[in-house]
N, C-alpha and C positions, 0 to 999 in steps of 0.2 A: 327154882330148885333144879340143881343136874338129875343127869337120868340115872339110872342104875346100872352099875358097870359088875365084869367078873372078881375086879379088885376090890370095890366099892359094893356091897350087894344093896345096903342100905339108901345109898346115894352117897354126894358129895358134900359136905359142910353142913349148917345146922338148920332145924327147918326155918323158916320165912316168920318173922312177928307180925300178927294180922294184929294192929290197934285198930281203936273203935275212931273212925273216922270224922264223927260229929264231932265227939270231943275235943280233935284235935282243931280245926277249924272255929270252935267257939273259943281256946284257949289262944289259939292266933289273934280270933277278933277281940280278944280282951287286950293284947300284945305283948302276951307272954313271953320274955324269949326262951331260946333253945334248950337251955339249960333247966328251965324249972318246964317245961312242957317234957322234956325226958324224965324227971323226978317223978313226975306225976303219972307219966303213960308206964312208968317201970322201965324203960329202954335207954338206951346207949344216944348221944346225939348224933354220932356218927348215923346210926339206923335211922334217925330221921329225916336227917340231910341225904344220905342216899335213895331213903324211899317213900317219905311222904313230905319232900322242898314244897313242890308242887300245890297240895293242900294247907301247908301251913302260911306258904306266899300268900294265897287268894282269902285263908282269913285275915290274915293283917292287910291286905288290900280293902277289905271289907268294914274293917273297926275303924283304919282313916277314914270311909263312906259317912259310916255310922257319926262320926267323930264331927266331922265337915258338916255334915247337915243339922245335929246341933247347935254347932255352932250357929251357922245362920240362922234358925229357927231362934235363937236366944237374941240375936241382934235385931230379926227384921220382926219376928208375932210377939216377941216379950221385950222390947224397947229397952235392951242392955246395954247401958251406953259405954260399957269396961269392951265390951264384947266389937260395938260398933267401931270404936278407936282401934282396936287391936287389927280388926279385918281391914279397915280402912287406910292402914298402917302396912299390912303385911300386903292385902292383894290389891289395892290402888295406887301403895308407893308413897305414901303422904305423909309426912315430916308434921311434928308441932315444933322444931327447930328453924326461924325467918332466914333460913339463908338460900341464897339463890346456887340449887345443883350447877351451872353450867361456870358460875367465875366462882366458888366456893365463899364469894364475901357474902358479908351481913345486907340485907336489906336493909334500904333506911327509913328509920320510923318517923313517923306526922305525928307533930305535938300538934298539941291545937291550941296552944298559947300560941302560939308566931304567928 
C-alpha cells in the first residue's frame, strides 16, 4: 500500500486482498489452474499472478510430488503392471516397438522352424 499523501489522504489505489494461503496451495496441489483458483478465492487472476505466483508454483510443484510417488508406489508395493510399462516407458526409454534406435530398421526375428 502507498503512504498517505496531501492529495491522497486515504492513500493510493485499493487496499491489498489478503486470500487465505492454505487454500491456495491445496488448490495448486489439486492443479487447479488460474482461472478456476480466482473463481474460487473471489479475485482477479491478474491478483494472483502478481501476488501469490510464488505460492500457487510450489503447490503444483507439490501435487507433481504427490503425483510421482504414487505412481511408483502403484508399480513397485502394488505390482501394477499398466503402471510398471508406463514408467518403464517414460523414465527408462523402453520401446515394445523391435526396432533398433540407432539405423531406425526392424530387428530380425528367430523362427525356430529354421
Amino acid at each position: 500500500m502507498s503512504d498517505k499523501t496531501e492529495k491522497n489522504p486515504k492513500g493510493a489505489g485499493r487496499k491489498k486482498i489478503e486470500l487465505d494461503k492454505d487454500m491456495l496451495l491445496r488448490l495448486a496441489e489439486l492443479h487447479c489452474n488460474w482461472k478456476e483458483i480466482s473463481y474460487v478465492m473471489d479475485c482477479s487472476v491478474d491478483t494472483l499472478k502478481r501476488n501469490y505466483a510464488e505460492i500457487i508454483n510450489k503447490g503444483q510443484a507439490q501435487g507433481n510430488i504427490k503425483l510421482r510417488r504414487a505412481m511408483w508406489r502403484n508399480a513397485l508395493e502394488n505390482d501394477h503392471a499398466v503402471m510398471q510399462i508406463y514408467l518403464s516407458k517414460n523414465v527408462l526409454g523402453m520401446s515394445d516397438n523391435p526396432i533398433n534406435s540407432e539405423s531406425e530398421t526392424v530387428l530380425p526375428w528367430e523362427n525356430e522352424s529354421e
